[in-house]
N, C-alpha and C positions, 0 to 999 in steps of 0.2 A: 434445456441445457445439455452440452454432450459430455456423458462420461468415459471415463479415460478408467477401467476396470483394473487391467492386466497391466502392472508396472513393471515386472520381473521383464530382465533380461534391455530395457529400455534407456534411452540416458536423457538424463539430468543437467539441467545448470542451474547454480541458486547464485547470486553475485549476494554480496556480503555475506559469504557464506564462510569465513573464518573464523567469525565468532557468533555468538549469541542466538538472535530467532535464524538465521540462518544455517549458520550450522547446525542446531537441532532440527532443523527441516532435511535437510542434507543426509542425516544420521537415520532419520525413519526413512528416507528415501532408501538410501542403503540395504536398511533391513528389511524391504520390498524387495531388494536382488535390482535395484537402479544399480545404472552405471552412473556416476555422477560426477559432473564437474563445482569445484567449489572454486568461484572466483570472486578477488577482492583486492583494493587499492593495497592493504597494511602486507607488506610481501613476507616477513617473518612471520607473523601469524597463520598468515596462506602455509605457509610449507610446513608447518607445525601440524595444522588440522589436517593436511592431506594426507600427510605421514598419518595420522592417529588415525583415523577416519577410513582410510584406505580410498581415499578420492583424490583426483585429479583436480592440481592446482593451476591455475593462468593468472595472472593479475591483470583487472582492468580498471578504468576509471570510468566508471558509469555517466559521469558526466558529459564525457566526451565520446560523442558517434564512431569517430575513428579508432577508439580505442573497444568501445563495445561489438564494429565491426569488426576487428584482429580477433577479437575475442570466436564472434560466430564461426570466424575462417578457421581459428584453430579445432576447435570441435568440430568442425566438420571433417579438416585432416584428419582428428585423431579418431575418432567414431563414426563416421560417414552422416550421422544423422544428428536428430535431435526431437525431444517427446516432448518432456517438460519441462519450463522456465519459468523458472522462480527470481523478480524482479523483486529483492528485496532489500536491496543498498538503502542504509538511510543515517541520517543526522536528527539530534533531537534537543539541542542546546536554546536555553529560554533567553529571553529578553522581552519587555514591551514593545508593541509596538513603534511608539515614536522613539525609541532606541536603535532600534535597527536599523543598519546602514544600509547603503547598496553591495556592498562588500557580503552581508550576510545575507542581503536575498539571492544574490548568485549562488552565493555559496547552498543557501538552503534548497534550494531551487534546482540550482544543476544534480544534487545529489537525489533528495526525495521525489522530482515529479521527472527531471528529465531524466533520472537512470529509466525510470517506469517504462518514458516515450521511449527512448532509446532502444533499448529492452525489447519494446514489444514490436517498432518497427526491421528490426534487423533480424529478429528470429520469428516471425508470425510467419512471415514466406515459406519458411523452413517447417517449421510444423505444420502448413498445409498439405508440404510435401508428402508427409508420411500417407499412406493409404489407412491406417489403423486411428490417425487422426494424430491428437497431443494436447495438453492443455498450459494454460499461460495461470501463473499467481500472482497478484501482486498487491506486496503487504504496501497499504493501509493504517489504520490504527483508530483504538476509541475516540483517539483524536482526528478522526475523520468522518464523525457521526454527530459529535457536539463538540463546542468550544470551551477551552478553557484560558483563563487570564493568565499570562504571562507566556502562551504559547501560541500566541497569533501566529506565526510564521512556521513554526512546526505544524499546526490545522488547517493554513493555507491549501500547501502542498497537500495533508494528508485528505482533504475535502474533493480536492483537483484527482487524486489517485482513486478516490473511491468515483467518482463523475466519469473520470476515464474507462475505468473496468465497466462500469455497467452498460455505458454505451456499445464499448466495443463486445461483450456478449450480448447486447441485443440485435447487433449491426453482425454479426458472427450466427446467431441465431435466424435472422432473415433469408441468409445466406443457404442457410441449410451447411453450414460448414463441421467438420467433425474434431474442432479445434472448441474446449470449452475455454469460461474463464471462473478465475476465483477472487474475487479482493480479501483480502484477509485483513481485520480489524481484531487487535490484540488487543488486548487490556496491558495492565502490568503483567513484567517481563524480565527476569533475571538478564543483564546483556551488557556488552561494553556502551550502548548508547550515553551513559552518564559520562565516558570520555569520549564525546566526539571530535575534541577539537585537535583530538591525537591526530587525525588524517589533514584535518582542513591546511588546503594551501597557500602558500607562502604569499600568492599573488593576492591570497583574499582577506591576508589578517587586518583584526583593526573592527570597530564596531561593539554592538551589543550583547550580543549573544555571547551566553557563557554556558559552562558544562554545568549540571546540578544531579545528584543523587537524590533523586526523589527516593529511593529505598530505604535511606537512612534519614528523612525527613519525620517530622508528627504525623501527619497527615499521611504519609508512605508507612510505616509501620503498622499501619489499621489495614493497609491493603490486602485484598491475596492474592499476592506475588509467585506465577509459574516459573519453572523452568523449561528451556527452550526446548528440550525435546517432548513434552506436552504438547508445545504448539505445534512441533510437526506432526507428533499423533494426528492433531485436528487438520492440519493442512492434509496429510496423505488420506484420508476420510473423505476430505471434500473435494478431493482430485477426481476421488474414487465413485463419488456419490455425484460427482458434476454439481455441487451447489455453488451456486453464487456469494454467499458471502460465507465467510468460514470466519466462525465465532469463537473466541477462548473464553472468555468470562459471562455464560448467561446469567449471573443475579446481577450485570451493571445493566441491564437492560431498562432500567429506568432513566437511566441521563438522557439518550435520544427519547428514552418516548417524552421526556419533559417537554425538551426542545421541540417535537413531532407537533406535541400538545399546543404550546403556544404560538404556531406555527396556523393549525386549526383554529386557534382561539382568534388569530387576524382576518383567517377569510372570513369569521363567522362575522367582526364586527366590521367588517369591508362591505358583506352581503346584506347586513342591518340597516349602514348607513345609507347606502343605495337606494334598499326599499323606502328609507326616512325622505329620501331627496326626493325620490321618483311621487312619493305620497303627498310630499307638500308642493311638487310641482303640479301634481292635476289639482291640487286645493287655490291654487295661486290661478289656473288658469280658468274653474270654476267660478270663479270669483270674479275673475276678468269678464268674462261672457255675458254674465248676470248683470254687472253694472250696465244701468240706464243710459 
């Protein structure tokens, strides 16, 4: 994996970066001496953080290509280049499955896996460019390592984002390219995600999915709930150290290995029943040869 050391002096783009794991990724960027662009659909939040922040605001809609490519062309006017790309736009509003319209798979869909695509085909060109290299992030989540019930469609997407990053750092890695990559897989998350449906558009309302504060839940108050500029600590780490997946919470590391676990527990009885078949076919055909 290629790392990306020296961030002083370099620029920045995080999209959802107005509020929550964004802006705190944004924030340690900063304090690396990044230049940094913070862009995001909600445009008074945009210009709130940039002000605070001392970054540079664009508004885009990740969802849509033409709006993520205005995005690349303006950062290229205003800073001639580009390092690091943080693909971290996302929606997080539950529903069942057989709840969910098509309405909200667009919706879930154009924001958490195509800002990613987006994302990464508009600026990947661009960070080849550099001769010192650049690397790409893109948040992921727990729930892109194991399932949980009532958030099919938020683990779709976040399953698709983790499949995506690894491929393209090992297809990046083949390469010999000096572009790394990160998925980042938070845990809980101090953030606006529990109002997502403040952004969602007009063309997509209608359906299952609703917003929920898991923070103020039974089950969310046992949790340990970070704040966002922790997770940038861990992102600018993992920029820095070129690892592929960039962890916040190691004691959840039991939920995947459950899933890892019974995942193994199938080939084992896939492999079993094989040997069961393959054993009573040469018993069956023993048998056959024998008779008179």
């Amino acid at each position: 994996m290629s790392r990306f050391e020296n961030l002083a002096g370099k620029v920045a783009v995080v999209t959802g970066g107005a509020s929550g794991i964004g802006r705190g990724i944004a924030s340690r960027l900063i304090a690396q001496g990044m230049r940094v662009v913070i862009a995001d659909v909600e445009q008074k939040a945009l210009d709130s953080a940039a002000s605070a922040l001392g970054a540079t605001g664009i508004r885009v809609d990740v969802s849509s290509l033409e709006s993520v490519r205005s995005l690349a062309s303006e950062v290229q006017r205003q800073f001639g280049a580009v390092h690091v790309v943080c693909n971290n736009a996302g929606v997080g509003s539950v529903a069942r499955l057989e709840d969910m319209t098509s309405a909200d798979w667009h919706w879930m869909l154009g924001v958490n896996l195509w800002g990613v695509i987006h994302g990464t085909n508009v600026f990947l060109r661009l960070l080849k460019e550099n001769a010192e290299g650049g690397h790409i992030v893109n948040t992921a989540s727990m729930g892109g390592l194991a399932t949980l019930p009532g958030l099919g469609g938020y683990t779709t997407t976040k399953f698709a984002v983790v499949a995506f990053s690894e491929t393209l750092a090992a297809e990046l890695e083949s390469e010999g390219s000096r572009v790394g990559v990160t998925v980042l897989c938070p845990g809980p998350v101090r953030s606006n995600i529990k109002t997502s449906h403040r952004n969602r558009p007009a063309s997509l309302l209608g359906g299952g999915l609703v917003d929920s504060d898991l923070e103020q839940s039974e089950e969310g108050r046992a949790m340990p709930w970070l704040d966002p500029e922790q997770v940038g600590d861990v992102v600018v780490q993992a920029i820095q150290r070129g690892d592929l997946y960039a962890l916040t919470h190691p004691e959840m590391a039991g939920i995947p290995a459950a899933r890892h676990a019974r995942i193994a527990a199938a080939f084992e009885a896939a492999a079993a029943r094989l040997i069961s078949a393959t054993s009573n076919a040469r018993t069956d055909a023993s048998t056959t040869d024998s008779t008179p």
